[in-house]
N, C-alpha and C positions, 0 to 999 in steps of 0.2 A: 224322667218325664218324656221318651219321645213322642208320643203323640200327643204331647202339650196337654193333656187333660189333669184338670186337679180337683179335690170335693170341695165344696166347701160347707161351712160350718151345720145345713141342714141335709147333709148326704150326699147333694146333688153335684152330679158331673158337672163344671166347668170348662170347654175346651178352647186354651189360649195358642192358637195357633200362631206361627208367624207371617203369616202369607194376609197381604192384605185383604179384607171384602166389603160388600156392601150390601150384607145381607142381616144386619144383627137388630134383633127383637128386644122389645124392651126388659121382657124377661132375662133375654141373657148378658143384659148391660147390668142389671140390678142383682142378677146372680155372681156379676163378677167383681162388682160394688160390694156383696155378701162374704167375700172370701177371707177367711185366716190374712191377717195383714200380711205376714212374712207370706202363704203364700202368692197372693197378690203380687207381692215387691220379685219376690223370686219370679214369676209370669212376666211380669214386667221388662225384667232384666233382661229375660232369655228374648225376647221378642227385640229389645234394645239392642243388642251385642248382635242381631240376626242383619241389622240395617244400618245401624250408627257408629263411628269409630267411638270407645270407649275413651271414659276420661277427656273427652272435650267438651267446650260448649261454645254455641255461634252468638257474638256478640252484636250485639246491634244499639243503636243510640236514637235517641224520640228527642226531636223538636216540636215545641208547638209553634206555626209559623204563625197563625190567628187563634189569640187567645179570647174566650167568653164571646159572652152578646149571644150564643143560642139559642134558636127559639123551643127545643125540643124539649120536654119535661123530664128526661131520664133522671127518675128519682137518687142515684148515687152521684150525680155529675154538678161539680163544682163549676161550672161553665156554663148550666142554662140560667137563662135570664128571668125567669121566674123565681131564683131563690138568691137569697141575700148570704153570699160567702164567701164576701171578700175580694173576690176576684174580678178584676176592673176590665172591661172590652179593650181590646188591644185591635187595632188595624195589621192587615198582610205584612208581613216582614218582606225589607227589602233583601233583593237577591245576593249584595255583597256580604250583608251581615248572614244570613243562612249559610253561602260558603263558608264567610270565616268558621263558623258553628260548624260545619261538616270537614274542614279541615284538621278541628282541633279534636274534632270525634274520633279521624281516622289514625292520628298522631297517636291519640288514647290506646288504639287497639279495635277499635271498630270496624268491619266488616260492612253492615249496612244500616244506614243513615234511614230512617223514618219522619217524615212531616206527618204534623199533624193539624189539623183546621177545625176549629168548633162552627161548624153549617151542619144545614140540615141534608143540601145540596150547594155546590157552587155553582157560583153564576156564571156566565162567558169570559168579562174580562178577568174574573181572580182564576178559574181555569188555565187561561193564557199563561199569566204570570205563576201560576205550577209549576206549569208542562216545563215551563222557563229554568226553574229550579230546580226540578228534575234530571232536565237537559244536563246541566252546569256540574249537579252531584254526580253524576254518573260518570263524566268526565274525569272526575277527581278517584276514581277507580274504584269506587262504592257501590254497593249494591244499592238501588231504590226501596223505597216504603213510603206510601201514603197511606193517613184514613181524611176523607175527605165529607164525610157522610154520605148518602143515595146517589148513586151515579147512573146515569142510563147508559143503554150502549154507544152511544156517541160519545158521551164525556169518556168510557174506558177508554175506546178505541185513542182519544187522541192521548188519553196520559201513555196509552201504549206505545205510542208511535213518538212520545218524546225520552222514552228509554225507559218507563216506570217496570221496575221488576216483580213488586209484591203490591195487592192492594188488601188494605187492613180493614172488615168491616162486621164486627163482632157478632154475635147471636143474642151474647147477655146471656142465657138463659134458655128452657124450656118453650115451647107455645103456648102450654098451659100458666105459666107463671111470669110469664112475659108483662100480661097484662096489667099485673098487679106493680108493678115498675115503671111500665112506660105506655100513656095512652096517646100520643101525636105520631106515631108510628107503627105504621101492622109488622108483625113477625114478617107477611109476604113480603114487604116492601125490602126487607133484609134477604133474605134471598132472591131477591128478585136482582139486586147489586151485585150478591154473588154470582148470579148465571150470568150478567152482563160483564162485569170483571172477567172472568172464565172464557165465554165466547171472545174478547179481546184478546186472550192471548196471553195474559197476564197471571201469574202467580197469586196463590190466595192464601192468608192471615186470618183465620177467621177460630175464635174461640168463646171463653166466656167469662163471667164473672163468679166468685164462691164466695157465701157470705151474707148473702141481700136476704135472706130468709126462705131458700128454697129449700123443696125437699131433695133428699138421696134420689129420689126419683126423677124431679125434676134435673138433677144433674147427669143422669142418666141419659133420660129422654133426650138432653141438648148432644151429649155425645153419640147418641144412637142417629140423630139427625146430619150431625157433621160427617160421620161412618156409613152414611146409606148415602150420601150427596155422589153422583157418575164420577168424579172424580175426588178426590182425599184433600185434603186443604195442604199446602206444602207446610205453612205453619198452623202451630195449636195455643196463643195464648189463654194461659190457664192463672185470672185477676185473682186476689183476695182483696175482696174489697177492703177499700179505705175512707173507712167513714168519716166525712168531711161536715165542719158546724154548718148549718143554713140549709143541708138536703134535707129530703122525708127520713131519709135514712141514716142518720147520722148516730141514733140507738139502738142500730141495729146491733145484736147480739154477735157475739169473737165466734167466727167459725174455728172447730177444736182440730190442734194443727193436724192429728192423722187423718182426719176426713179432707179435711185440703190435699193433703199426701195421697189420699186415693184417688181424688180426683185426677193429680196428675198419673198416677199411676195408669188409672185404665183408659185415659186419654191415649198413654205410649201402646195399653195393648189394640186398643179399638181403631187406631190410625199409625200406624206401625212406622210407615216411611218419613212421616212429619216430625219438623223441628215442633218437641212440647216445650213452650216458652212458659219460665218462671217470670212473671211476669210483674203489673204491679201489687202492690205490699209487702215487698219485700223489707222494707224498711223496718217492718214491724215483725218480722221474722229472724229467730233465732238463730245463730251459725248452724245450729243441731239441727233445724226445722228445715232451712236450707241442703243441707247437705241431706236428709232424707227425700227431700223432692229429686233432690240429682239421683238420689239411687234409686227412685222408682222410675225413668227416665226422663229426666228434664234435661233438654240438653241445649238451652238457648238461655240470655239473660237480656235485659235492656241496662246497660252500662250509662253508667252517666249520675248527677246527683239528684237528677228531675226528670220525671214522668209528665209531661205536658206540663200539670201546676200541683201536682202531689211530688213528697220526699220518695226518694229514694238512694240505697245505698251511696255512698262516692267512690269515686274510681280505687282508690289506694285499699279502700276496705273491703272492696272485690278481689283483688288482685291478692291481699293476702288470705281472703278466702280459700279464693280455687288453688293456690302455693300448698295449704296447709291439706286439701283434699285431694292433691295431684294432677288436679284437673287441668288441661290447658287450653287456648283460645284454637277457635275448631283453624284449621288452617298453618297456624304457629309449627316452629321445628325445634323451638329453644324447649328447656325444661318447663317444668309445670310450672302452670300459672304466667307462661311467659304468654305475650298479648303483641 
């Protein structure tokens, strides 16, 4: 395949180059959504192998510093305050216990530490006490992550300037299907955080969810979106939802694992350079379902046994994961699987 072109199942040219762009049509995301899985995963790979060391993945670790009390209606989200699940409003964590938490992440194997905050925006004084946090983790030789919800460009600017490395502020989803999920928020208002993140200076995290009831299309369109943005997201988390008792969504129907598989799949071809993060639901994912996401390019996980206030894997059952796959922690010199 040197010039990356492959047919897929109705004739048509596919051309999976490795060279990043920002020019891809919806057509040709849904065409490459269309393709023979293997060759898919084989496109995949070669675009992988052209960017990313092989056999690694970059670990990271999600605190939630303020838990619940949201006012925002995101239909999957255990943390607005509109739905009854369980999940009790918790006040700002203080900065001692967030170290200890960032201490015992990077002891784990962690790389970079993520806060995370249920607002819809922050206010001045919990800002302050971020930036604060930020400061202290980054100290600790850690990489930064926040999602903080909508930021303007003052609020990036100063998480900027207290050492924030990546700011996490998802898509969800399509434009078109957006709506159907979450109505206290416009699609613009999400990128609009992004071009403000961006102009800051700051790295950007920006991915979606698989799951919620959208089409191939719709999963397309959000990645033709993220792939036409002036610049490429540095990360690409790529959720399976996890449907939680008390959302709208909580029946929603099991996405079938090789359409999640494609999803990250043409994630890794449509944004080439970017860490594609397996993200959450992993919990509910098989070693085999796992290890197919790593070979269509995933090459990031969120380590730890909690996802803000969803399960996910524990450290010990990661670690003989990537051992048994070869895989080892991006950075690491020891054998596989070593962290």
């Amino acid at each position: 395949m040197p010039d990356g072109t492959i047919g897929n199942s109705n004739g048509n040219a596919v051309d999976i180059g490795v060279e990043p762009r920002h020019d891809w049509t919806l057509a040709q995301a849904e065409a490459l959504f269309a393709l023979p899985f293997t060759d898919l995963i084989y496109g995949a790979q070669r675009v992988h192998r052209a960017w990313h060391q092989p056999n690694t993945v970059q670990m990271s670790t999600l605190l939630s510093i303020k838990t619940g009390g949201c006012p925002e209606d995101c239909a999957y989200c255990p943390q607005s305050v509109r739905y009854q699940t369980g999940v009790e409003a918790e006040a700002l964590m203080a900065l001692p216990e967030v170290l200890e938490r960032a201490r015992a992440a990077r002891a784990a194997g962690a790389t970079r530490f993520c806060m995370g905050a249920a607002y819809r925006s922050p206010k001045r004084k919990e800002l302050e006490k971020i930036a604060q946090m930020v400061s202290a983790v980054r100290a600790l030789g850690l990489e930064t992550c926040a999602t903080l919800g909508m930021l303007s460009l003052e609020q990036a600017r100063e998480l900027k300037d207290a050492g924030l490395d990546y700011y996490n502020h998802n898509l969800d989803s399509s434009e078109e299907f957006y709506g159907q999920v979450i109505s206290t928020r416009r699609y613009q208002d999400r990128l609009d955080t992004l071009a403000a993140v961006r102009e800051a200076g700051m790295n950007v995290c920006c991915g979606g969810i698989v799951g919620m009831g959208e089409t191939v299309r719709d999963r397309a369109q959000m990645l033709v979106t993220l792939a036409n943005l002036p610049h490429h997201p540095e990360s690409v988390p790529i959720n399976r939802l996890v449907r939680v008792a008390g959302t709208p969504l909580e029946q929603a129907a099991d996405v079938e694992g090789l359409d999640f598989v494609r999803t990250i799949a043409a994630a890794r071809v449509m944004i080439p350079k970017a860490h594609v993060r397996l993200s959450a639901g992993r919990s509910t994912m098989s070693d085999e379902l796992q290890a197919l996401a790593f070979l269509a390019g995933a090459n990031s996980i969120f380590y730890g046994e909690k996802l803000l206030t969803t399960g996910n894997p524990d450290v010990e059952q990661d670690r003989a994961l990537l051992a048994r796959l070869g895989i080892r922690a991006e950075g690491a010199t020891a054998g596989p699987g070593a962290t």
